[in-house]
N, C-alpha and C positions, 0 to 999 in steps of 0.2 A: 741160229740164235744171234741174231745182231747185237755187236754191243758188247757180249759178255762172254767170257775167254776162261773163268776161275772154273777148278776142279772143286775148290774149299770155299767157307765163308770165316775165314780166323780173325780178322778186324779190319777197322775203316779205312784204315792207312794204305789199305791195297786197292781199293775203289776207285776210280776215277770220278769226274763231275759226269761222266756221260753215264756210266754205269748202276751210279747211284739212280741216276733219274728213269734209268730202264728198270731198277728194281720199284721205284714208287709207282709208275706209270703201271708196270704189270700188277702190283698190291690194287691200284687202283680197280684194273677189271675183278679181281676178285673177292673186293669187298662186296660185290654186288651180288655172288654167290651162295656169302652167307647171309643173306636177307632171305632166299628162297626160301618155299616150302619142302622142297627137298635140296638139304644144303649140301651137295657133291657134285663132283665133275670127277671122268674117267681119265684127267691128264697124269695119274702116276700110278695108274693100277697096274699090278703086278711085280710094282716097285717096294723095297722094307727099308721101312726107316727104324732105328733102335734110339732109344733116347736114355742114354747112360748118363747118370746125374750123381753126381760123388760127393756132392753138396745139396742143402733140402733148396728144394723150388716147388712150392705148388706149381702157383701162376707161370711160370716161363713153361714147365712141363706140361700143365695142360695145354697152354698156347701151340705148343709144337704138336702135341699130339692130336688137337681137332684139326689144325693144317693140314697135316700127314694126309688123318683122315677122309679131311673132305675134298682132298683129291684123289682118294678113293686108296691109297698106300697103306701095304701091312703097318701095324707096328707094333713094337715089344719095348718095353721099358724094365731098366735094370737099374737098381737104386740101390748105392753101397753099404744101406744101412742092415740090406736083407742079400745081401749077392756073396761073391768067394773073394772082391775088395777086403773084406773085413777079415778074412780068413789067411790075409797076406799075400792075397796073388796082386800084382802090378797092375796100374789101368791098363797098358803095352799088351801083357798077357789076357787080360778080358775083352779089350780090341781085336786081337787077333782069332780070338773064339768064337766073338760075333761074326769076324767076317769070314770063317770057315763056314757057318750056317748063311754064306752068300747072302750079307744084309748089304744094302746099297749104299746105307745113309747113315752117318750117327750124329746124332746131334749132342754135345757133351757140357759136360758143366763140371768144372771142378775147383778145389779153392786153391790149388796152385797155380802158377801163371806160367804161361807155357806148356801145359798139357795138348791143348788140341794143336800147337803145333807137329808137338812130338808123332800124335796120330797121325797126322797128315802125312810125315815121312814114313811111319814104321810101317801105314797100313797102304793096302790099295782104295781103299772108300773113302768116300765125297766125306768129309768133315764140315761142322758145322760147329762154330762154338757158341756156347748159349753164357758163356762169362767163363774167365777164369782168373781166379785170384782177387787183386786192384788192376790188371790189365784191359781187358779187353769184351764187350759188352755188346757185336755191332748190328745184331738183330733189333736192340734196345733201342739203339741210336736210329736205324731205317725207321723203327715206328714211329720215332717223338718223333721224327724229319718228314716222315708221310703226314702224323696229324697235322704240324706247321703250315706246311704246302697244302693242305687241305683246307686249312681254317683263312690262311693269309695270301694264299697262290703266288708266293715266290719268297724265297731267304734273301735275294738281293736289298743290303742295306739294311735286315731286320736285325735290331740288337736282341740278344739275346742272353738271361740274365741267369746263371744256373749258382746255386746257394745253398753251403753246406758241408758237408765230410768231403770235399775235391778229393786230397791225399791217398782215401783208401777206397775210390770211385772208379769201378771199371765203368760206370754209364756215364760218368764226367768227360773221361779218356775217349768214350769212342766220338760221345756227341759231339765235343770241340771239332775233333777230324772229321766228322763228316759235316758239318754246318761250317766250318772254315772254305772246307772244300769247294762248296756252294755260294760260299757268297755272303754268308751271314756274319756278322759281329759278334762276338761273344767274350761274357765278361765274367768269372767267377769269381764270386765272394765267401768267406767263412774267416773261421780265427784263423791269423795267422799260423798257429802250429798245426793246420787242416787244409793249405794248401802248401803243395808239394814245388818243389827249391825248380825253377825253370820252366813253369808251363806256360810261361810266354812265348816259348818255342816252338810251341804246338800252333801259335796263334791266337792265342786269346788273352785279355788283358785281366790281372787279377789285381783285389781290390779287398781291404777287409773294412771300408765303410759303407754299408748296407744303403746307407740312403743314398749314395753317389750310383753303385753297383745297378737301385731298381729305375734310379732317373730315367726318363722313355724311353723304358725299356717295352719291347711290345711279345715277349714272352717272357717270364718265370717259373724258374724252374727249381722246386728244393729236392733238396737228395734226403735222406731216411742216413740218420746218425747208425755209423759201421760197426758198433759196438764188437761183432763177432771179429771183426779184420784186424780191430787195435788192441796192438800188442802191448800197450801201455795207455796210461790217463791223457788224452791231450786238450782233456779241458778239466778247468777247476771243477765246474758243476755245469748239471743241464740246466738249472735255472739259469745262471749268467748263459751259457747261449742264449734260452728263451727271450730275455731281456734284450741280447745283440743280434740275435740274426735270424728270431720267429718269423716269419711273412705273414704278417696282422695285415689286417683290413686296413688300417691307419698306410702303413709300408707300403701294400701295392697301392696307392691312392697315388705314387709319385711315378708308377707306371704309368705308360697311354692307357685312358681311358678302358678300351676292349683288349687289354693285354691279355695272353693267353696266360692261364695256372695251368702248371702240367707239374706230375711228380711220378718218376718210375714206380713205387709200392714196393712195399705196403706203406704207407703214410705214418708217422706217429703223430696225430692230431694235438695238438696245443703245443708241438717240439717243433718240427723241423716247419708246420707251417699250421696257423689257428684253425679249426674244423669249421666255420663261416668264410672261411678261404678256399676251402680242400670242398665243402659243399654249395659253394655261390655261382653265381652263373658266370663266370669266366672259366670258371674251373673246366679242363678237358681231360680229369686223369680217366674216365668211365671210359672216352671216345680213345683213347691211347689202348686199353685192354681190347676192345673191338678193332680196332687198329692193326692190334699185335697179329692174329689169326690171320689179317692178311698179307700184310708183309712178310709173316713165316710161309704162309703158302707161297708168296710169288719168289723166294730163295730158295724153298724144297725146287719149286718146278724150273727154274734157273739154273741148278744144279743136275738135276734129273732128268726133268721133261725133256730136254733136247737128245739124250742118245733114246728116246721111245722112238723117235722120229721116225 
């Protein structure tokens, strides 16, 4: 497998520019799988993926789990709401149990940060992290980066404008790192006590006046207020947000023209960006969900596929 050398997929920061583009280039053959009439391929059968989520996820967990699936991989899913998590055993200890029933794969999600590293040393199986904490997001980040490259066929030079909860953002975190990585510009704006003390370190330029932040800007991107992550008030009300930093139709107008709308979901329409924004034809969060199934496919089989060999 040319290219790609990781046991894990823990965040962006470990990617290379060459590696990223072998994950979108492989998403790419496999979006075309789920268009069939019969949506499977036999590149991971007889392979178990587990998808242990300590944190709720419809959407991420169903995404991993048609992936799995439509490359043809067991899979078991353990959610801490009904598992022996609740019961006081360790995630370490339900790691360990999964991979005594010789599962290959876990793809994890939990609201601390640093958990799927921890797996990764404690355990012998391919980790996968599907978010943990404000940390780390980087499945999120390949699909906004594959829909981009797909809509605009290259990040070289594209600004890119992400808007909103930065602070308590693991999709803010991975997407800066892997669109930095690339070649793209990136500028994020929110109230000041919603972007976090250094992220100009990362590489992106932050900004809390919205109409400098969407200037030609040729994607848009609002993040969904973290209500569960903040441990305190860091805004007066949501209307003074809605008032500063909603993405109105009026707002992206000082975007280019065909600027892309993109929003990881679940959206709160009239909050984080107006529902004639989140439904107008710029919008691509529908083509990011579609998106997602493949990008997770072409990481399960990056990780996987190659010892079937």
């Amino acid at each position: 497998m040319m290219g790609w050398k990781h046991k894990h997929l823990l965040d962006m920061g470990s990617l290379t520019k060459d590696e990223i583009g072998l994950v979108l280039e492989t998403a790419k053959s496999f979006k075309e799988v789920s268009s069939r009439e019969v949506k499977k391929v036999p590149a991971l059968r007889g392979k178990t993926v587990a998808l242990l989520f300590a944190e709720p996820s419809t959407r991420t967990r169903v995404s991993f789990e048609l992936a799995a699936k439509r490359l043809s991989a067991d899979t078991l899913t353990i959610q801490s709401t009904n598992s022996s998590l609740t019961k006081g055993e360790t995630i370490l200890d339900t790691a360990l149990n999964i991979q005594a029933m010789n599962v290959d794969l876990v793809v994890v999600r939990h609201q601390a940060s640093g958990v799927p590293q921890m797996l990764a040393q404690g355990t012998k199986m391919a980790i996968v992290n599907a978010g943990d904490g404000c940390r780390a997001h980087p499945t999120q980040a390949l699909l906004d980066m594959f829909t981009i490259h797909e809509k605009l066929g290259s990040f070289s030079n594209i600004k890119v404008t992400i808007v909103g909860d930065i602070l308590h953002s693991r999709v803010a975190r991975s997407d800066i790192q892997g669109l930095v990585t690339m070649g793209a510009h990136v500028t994020v704006c929110g109230p000041s006590t919603l972007i976090p003390i250094g992220i100009e370190a990362m590489g992106a330029e932050a900004t809390c006046d919205i109409n400098k932040a969407l200037k030609d800007a040729d994607v848009v991107m609002g993040l969904r207020m973290q209500k569960e992550r903040q441990q305190e008030s860091f805004l007066p009300s949501v209307t003074e947000y809605v008032r500063e930093f909603c993405i109105t139709p009026e707002r992206l107008r000082l975007a280019k023209p065909k600027a892309l709308v993109m929003h990881p979901g679940p959206t709160n329409r009239g909050v984080e960006i107006a529902a004639e924004v989140a439904d107008g034809p710029q919008s691509v969060i529908l083509e990011q969900v579609t998106n997602g199934i493949a990008v997770r496919m072409a990481v399960l089989y990056l990780l996987l596929g190659r010892k079937s060999k």
